[in-house]
C-alpha positions in Angstrom: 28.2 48.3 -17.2 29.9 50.9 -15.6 32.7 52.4 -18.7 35.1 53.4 -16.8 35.2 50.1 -15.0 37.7 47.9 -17.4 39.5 44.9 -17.3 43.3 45.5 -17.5 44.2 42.5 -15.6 45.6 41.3 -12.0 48.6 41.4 -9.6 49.2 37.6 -10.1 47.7 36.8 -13.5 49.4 37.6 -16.8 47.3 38.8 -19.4 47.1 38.7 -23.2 45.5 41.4 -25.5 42.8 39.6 -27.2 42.0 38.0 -23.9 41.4 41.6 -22.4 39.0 42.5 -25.0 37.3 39.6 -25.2 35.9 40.3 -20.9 35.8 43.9 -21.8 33.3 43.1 -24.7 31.7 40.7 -22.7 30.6 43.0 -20.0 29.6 45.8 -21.9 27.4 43.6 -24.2 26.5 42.2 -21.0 27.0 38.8 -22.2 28.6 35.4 -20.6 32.1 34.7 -21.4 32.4 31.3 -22.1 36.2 30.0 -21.7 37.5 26.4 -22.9 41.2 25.3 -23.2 42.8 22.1 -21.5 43.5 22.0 -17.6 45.9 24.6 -16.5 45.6 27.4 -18.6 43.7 29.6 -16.3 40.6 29.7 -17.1 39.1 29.7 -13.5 42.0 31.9 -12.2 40.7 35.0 -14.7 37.0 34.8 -13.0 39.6 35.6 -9.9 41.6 37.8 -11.5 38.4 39.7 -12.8 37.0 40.0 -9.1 40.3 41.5 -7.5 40.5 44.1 -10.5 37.3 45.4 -10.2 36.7 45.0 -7.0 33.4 42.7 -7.2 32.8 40.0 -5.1 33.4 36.8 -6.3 30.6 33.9 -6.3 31.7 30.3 -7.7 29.5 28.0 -8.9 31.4 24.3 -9.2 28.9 22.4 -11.8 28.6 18.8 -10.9 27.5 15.8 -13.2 24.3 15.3 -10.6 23.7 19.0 -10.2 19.9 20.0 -11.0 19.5 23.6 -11.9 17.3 24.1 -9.0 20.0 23.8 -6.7 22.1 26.5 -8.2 19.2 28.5 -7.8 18.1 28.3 -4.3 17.5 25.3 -1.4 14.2 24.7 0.5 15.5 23.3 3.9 12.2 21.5 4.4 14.4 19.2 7.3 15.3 22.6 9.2 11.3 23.5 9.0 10.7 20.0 10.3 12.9 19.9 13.3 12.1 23.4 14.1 8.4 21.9 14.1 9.0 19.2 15.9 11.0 20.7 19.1 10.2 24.3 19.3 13.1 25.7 20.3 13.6 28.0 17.4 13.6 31.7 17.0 12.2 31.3 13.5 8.2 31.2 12.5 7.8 28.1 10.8 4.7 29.0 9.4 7.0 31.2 7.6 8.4 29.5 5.0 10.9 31.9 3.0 12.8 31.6 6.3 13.9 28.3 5.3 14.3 29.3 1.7 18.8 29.3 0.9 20.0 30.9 -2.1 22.0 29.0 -4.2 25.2 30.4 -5.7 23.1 32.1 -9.0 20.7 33.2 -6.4 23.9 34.8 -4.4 24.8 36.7 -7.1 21.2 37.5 -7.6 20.0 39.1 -4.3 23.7 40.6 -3.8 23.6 44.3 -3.0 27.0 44.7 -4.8 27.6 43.8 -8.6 29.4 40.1 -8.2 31.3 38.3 -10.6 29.9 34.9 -11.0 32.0 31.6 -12.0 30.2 28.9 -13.5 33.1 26.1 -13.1 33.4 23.1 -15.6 30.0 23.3 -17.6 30.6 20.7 -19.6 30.0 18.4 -16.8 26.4 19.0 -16.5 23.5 18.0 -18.7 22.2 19.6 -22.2 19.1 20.7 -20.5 20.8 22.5 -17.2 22.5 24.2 -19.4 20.5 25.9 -21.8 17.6 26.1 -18.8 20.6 28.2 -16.9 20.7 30.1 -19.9 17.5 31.3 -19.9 17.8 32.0 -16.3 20.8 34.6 -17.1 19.1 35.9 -20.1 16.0 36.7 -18.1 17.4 37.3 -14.8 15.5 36.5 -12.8 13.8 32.8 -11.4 10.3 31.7 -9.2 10.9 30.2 -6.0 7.4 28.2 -6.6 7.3 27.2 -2.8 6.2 30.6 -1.7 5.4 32.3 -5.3 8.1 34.7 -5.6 10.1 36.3 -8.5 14.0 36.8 -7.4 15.0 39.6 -9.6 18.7 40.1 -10.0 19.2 43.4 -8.7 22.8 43.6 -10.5 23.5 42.0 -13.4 26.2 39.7 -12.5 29.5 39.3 -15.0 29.5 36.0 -15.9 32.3 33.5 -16.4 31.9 30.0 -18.1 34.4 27.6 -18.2 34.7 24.1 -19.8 37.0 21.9 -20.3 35.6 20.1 -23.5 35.5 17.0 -22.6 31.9 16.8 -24.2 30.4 19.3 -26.7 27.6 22.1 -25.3 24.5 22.3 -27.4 24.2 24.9 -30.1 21.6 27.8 -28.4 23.9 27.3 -25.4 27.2 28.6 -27.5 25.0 30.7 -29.7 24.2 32.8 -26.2 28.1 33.3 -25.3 30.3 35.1 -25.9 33.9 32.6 -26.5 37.0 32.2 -25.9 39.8 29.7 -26.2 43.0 29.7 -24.0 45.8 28.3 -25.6 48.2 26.8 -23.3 51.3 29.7 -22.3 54.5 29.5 -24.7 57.7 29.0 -22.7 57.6 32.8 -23.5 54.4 33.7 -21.8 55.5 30.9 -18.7 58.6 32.8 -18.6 55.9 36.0 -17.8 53.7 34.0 -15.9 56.9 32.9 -13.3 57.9 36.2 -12.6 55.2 37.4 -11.9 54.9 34.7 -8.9 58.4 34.9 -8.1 59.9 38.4 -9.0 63.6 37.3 -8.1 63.7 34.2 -9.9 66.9 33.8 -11.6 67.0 33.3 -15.3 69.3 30.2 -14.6 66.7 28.5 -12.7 63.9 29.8 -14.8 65.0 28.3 -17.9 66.4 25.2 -16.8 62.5 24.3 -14.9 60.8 25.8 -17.9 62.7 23.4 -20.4 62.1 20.5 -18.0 58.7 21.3 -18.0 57.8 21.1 -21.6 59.8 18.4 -22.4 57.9 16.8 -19.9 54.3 17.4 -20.9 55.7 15.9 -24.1 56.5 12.0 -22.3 54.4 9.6 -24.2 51.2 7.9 -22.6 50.8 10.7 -20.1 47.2 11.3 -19.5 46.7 14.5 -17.7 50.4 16.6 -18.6 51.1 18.9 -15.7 50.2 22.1 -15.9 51.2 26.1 -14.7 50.0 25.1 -11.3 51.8 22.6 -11.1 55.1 24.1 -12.5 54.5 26.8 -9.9 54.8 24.4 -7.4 57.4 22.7 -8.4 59.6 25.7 -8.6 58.6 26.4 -5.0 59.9 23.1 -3.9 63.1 23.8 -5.8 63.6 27.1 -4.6 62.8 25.9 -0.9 65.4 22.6 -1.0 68.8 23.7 0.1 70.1 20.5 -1.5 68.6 21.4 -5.2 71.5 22.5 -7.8 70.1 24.3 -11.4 73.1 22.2 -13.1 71.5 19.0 -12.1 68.5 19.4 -14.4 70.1 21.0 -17.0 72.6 18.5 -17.4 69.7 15.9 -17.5 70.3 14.4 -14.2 67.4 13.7 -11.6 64.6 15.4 -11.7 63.3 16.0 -7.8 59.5 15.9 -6.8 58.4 14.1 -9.7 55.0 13.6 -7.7 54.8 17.9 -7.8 54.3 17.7 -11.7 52.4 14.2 -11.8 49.7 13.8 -9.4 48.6 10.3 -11.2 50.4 7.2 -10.5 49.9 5.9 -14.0 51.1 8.8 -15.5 54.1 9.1 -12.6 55.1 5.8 -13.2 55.7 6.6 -16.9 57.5 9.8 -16.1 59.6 7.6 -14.3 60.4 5.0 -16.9 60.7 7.8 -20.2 63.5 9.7 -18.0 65.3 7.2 -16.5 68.0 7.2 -19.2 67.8 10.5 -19.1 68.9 10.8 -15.3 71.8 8.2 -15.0 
């Protein structure tokens, strides 16, 4: 790790102390971070935030349930070779076979000729053995691509973000090879920090009546997936943007507009609905 290269945040993401240290630590030890906390919290957004800081590329790996490890690594386009075969109108030798080899995102981050942060997104989706096999991969840096025996170094160790959003546990070598952290989700205190830095002329009127709203809202009973920064980001845009919109409205409990901003499941919409409709006569 370059030590003079530090982490000391972004333009649009607020960040905490311990959460500073924690990537600092992470990159000198040269170590994944692994990052859980509920949707919303901004775990994904500090892989971002990481990149624009440092000015590294940024390569995202989104981990599906089907996803074979193999595919992160690198593709064999053996239909490519076929048709190229068959008609022979390419410029390509299809004798040659690494021309049909594709890197897959670790790959990317791999053969990249700059130092790249990579994003591992939702871990917790895959499988017990991709995951500690992806491990090993990242421990070792470096991976076979059996069809034309060849060893892909990394040529830059890549910093390495790992989110999940624990909705199933990860085996213990895999956690025993991270680095962690856990992002609680923001305070009203920290939201307060988090909207200004997305809308610098926000008044503290507006702030504080959509902030209250907020929370009292992720509070609604029966509410599966409570909305989230994004979401309240959002929301405020569509206040700020509606000529119509009045602060005093929702402060005084009346309506509360663009209900489908903050709930984006009809279930949990519908309940919204019902749990404030005293609320807004």
């Amino acid at each position: 790790m370059d030590n003079q290269k530090q982490f000391k945040g972004a333009s649009k993401y607020v960040l905490d102390e311990e959460l500073a240290k924690i990537v600092n630590v992470s990159m000198a030890l040269e170590m994944p971070l692994l990052l859980k906390g509920e949707p919303g919290t901004g775990k994904t957004m500090l892989a971002h935030a990481i990149a624009e800081s440092l000015n590294m590329p940024l390569i995202v790996l989104n981990v599906k349930s089907s996803m074979k490890l193999l595919d992160a690594l690198y593709q064999y386009d053996t239909l490519t070779r076929l048709n190229d075969s068959r008609f022979g109108d390419s410029k390509r030798d299809v004798s040659d076979i690494e021309q049909y080899i594709r890197m897959g995102k670790i790959g990317q981050a791999f053969v990249s000729d700059k130092r790249t942060v990579l994003l591992i997104d939702e871990i917790d989706k895959a499988d017990t053995d991709f995951q500690d096999d992806m491990l090993d991969v990242l421990d070792q840096m470096q991976f076979d691509i059996i069809e034309i025996d060849k060893t892909i170094k990394a040529r830059h160790r890549p910093v390495i973000v790992i989110t999940s959003n624990a909705k199933k546990d990860l085996s213990d070598p895999f956690l025993g090879r991270c680095n962690f952290h856990h992002i609680a989700f923001p305070d009203p205190e920290m939201m307060r920090m988090i909207l200004n830095v997305h809308f610098p002329d926000l008044s503290e009127k507006l702030a504080s009546a959509a902030i209250g709203v907020f929370y009292r809202l992720r509070e609604l009973r029966g509410i599966e997936k409570k909305p989230a920064t994004r979401e309240l980001i959002n929301w405020v845009r569509a206040l700020r943007l509606d000529p119509d919109f009045k602060t005093e409205n929702i402060e005084k409990g009346g309506t509360i507009p663009y209900m489908g901003i903050l709930f984006k499941k009809s279930m949990d919409f519908n309940l919204a609905i019902q749990q404030t409709r005293g609320v807004r006569r």
